[in-house]
C-alpha positions in Angstrom: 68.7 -5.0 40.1 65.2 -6.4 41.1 65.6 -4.6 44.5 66.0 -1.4 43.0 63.7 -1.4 40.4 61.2 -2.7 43.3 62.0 0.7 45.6 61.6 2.6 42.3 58.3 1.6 41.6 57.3 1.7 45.5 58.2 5.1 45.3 56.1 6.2 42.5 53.2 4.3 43.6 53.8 6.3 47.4 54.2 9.7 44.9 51.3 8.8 42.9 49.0 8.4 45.9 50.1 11.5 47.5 49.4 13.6 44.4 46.0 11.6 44.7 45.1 12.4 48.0 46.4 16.1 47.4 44.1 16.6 44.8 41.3 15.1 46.7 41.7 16.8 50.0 41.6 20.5 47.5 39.2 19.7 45.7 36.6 18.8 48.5 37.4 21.4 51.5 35.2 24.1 52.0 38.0 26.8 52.1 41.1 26.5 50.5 44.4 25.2 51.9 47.6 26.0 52.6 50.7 23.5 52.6 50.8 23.2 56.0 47.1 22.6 56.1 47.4 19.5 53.3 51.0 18.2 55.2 49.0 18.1 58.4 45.9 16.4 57.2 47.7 14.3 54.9 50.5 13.5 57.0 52.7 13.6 54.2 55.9 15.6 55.1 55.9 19.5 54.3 59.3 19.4 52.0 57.6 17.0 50.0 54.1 18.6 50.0 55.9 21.5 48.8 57.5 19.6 46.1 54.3 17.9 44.6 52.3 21.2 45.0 55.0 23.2 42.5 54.3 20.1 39.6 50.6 20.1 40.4 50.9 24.1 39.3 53.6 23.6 37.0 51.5 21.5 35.1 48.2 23.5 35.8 45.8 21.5 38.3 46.7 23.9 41.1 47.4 27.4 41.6 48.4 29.7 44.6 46.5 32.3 45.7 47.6 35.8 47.0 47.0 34.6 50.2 49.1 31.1 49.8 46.4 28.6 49.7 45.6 25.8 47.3 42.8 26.6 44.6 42.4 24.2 41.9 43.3 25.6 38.3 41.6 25.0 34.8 43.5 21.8 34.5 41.7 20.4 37.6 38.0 22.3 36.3 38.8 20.9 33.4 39.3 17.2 34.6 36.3 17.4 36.9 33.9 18.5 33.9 35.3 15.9 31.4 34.2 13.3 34.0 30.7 14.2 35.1 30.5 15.2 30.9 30.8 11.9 29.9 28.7 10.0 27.7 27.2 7.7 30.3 26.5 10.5 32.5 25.0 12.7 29.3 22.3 10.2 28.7 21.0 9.9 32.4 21.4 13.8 32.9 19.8 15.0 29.7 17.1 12.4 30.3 16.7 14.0 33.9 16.3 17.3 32.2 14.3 16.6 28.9 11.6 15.4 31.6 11.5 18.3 34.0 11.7 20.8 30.6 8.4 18.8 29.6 6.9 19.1 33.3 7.5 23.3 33.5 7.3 24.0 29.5 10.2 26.1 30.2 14.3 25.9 29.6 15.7 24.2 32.2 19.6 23.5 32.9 23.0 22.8 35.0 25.0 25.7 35.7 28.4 24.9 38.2 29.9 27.2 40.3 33.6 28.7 38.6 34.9 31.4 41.2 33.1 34.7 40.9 30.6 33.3 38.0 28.5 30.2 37.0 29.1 28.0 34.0 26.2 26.8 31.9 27.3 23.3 31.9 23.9 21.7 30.3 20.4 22.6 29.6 17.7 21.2 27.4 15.8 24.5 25.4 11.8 24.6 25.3 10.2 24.2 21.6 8.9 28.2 22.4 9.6 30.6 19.3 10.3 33.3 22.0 13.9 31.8 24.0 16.5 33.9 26.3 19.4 31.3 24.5 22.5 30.9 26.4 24.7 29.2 25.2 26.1 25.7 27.0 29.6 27.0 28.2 28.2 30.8 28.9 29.9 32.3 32.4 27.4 34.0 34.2 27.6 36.3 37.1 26.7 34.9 40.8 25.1 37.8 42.2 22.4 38.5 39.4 21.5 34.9 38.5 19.3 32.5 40.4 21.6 29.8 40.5 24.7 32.6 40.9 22.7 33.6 44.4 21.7 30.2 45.4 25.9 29.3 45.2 27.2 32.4 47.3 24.1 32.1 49.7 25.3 28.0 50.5 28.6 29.3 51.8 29.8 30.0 55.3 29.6 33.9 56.2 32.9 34.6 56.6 33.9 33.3 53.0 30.4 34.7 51.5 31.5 38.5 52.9 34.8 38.0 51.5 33.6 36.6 47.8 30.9 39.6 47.9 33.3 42.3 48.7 35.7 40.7 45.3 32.5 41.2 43.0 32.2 44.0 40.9 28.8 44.3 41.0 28.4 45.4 37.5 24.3 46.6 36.9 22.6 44.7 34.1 19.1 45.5 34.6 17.3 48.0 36.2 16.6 45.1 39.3 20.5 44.3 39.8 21.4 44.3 42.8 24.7 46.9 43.3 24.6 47.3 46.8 26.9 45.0 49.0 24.3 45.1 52.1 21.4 44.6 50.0 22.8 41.8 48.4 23.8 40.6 51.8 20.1 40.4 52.8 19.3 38.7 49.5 21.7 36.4 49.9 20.5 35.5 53.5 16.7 35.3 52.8 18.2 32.6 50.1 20.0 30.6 52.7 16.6 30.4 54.2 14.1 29.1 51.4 17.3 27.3 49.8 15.5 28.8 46.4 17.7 30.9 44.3 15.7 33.7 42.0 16.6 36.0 39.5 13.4 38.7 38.9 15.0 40.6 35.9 18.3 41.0 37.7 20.5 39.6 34.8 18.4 39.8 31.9 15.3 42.1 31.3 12.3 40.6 30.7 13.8 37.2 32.3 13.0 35.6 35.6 14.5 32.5 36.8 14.8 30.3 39.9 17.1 27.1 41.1 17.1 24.6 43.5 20.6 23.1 45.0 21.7 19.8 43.7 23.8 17.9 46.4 26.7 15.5 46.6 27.1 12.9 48.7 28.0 14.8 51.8 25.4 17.1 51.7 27.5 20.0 50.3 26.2 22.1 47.1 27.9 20.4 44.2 25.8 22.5 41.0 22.7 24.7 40.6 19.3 23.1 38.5 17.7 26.0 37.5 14.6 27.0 35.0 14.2 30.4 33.3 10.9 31.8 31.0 10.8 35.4 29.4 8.1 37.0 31.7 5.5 37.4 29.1 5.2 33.9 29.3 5.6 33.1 33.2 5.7 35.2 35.9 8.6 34.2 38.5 5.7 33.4 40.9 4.4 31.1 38.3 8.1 29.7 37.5 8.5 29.2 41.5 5.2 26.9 41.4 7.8 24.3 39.6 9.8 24.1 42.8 8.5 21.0 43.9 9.7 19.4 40.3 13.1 20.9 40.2 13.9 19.4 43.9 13.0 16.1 42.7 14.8 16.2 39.4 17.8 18.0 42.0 17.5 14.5 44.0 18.0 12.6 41.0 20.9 14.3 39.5 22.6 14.1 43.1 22.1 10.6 43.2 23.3 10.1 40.1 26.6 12.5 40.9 27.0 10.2 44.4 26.7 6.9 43.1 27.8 6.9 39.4 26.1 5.8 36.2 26.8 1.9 36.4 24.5 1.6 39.0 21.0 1.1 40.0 19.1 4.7 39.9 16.1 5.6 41.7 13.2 7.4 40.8 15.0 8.3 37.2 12.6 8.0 33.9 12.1 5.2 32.0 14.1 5.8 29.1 17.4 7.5 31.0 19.2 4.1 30.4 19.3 4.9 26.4 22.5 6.8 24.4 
């Protein structure tokens, strides 16, 4: 009996680390997966990488896409923003923000890349009468939006042409971009500064710009951006900020990398208070 409850719970803990190391190995590669892909990485055998793949997307973490490979699913967004949402990590990142809001006098916020849009994960609002308010939770458009442009211009070309060519392209203002090659260019002169900018492409009379912030491996984890109605700020005048949002970037990737339990450099003073 104690022998077979022993290989019982040998092979759950074998089951759970392979779902585990499934939903790592997705959730970090550049481009997605297929089975074959995650079996040979993983060197977990192909029957049963096929096996835990249809519960992952039975039970929503995963999905297939038209091509085969592994995406993750809302379950797996979900799970991912619950974690960096959490109340330790709130107090350090709004503390991050409420200081770079005072430095630039102008809304400043966390938006996340979710397929062919951004999510406007967190942002701290300016004490200005005049706002553009956008609600925490808002999907925005990548190829309009600063921090939209700065995502697509951070991946690899062949993946980049083959998002681009997906988006509709929908015209917002009179300074969206609708042409494929012209946002190509754009997208390129992005990779080059690292600078994302939005000069009345999403919303009239808004500009805005963002800086990448970076996990641990170098790779673009979210956008910090900051956005003023032009009557106030110029996007010359917003892009004079740059400087602040890379360092506030450097602190928000530190604190991504390392977790909230330990030491953080360079954060303000009071980012330890709830």
């Amino acid at each position: 009996m104690t022998e077979s409850i022993d290989l019982k719970m040998s092979e759950k803990g074998s089951a759970i680390s392979r779902v585990m190391a499934i939903i790592e190995a997705i959730a970090k590669a550049e481009r997605p997966l297929s089975p074959g892909d995650l079996s040979y990485q993983l060197g977990i055998p192909k029957p049963s990488v096929h096996r835990l793949l249809s519960q992952l997307e039975e039970e929503g973490y995963v999905q297939t896409s038209m091509r085969g490979m592994i995406i993750p699913a809302d379950r797996l967004h979900g799970v991912a923003l619950g974690i960096l949402y959490s109340s330790r990590f709130k107090a350090l990142r709004q503390a991050i923000l409420q200081k770079l809001t005072a430095e630039i006098g102008e809304t400043c916020g966390i938006a996340l890349p979710n397929g062919v849009n951004m999510i406007y994960y967190d942002r701290v609002q300016t004490d200005w009468p005049l706002q553009v308010h956008l609600k925490v939770g808002s999907q925005t458009p990548t190829w309009c939006t600063a921090s939209g442009k700065l995502y697509l211009s951070s991946l690899n070309r062949d993946r980049r042409k083959r998002l681009i060519n997906k988006l509709p392209l929908t015209q917002y203002t009179r300074n969206t971009i609708t042409d494929l090659s012209e946002l190509d260019v754009a997208l390129k002169a992005t990779a080059n500064t690292n600078i994302g900018t939005d000069n009345e492409e999403f919303v009239d009379g808004m500009v805005a710009c963002s800086v990448p912030v970076l996990n641990a491996n170098g790779q673009l984890f979210a956008c910090l951006f900051t956005h003023a109605p032009v009557i106030r700020k110029n996007l010359d005048e917003l892009l004079s900020f740059v400087p602040h949002l890379h360092v506030a970037a450097r602190e928000l990737g530190t604190l991504i990398s390392e977790g909230p339990d330990k030491p953080q450099r360079h954060l303000p003073s009071n980012a330890m208070t709830d």
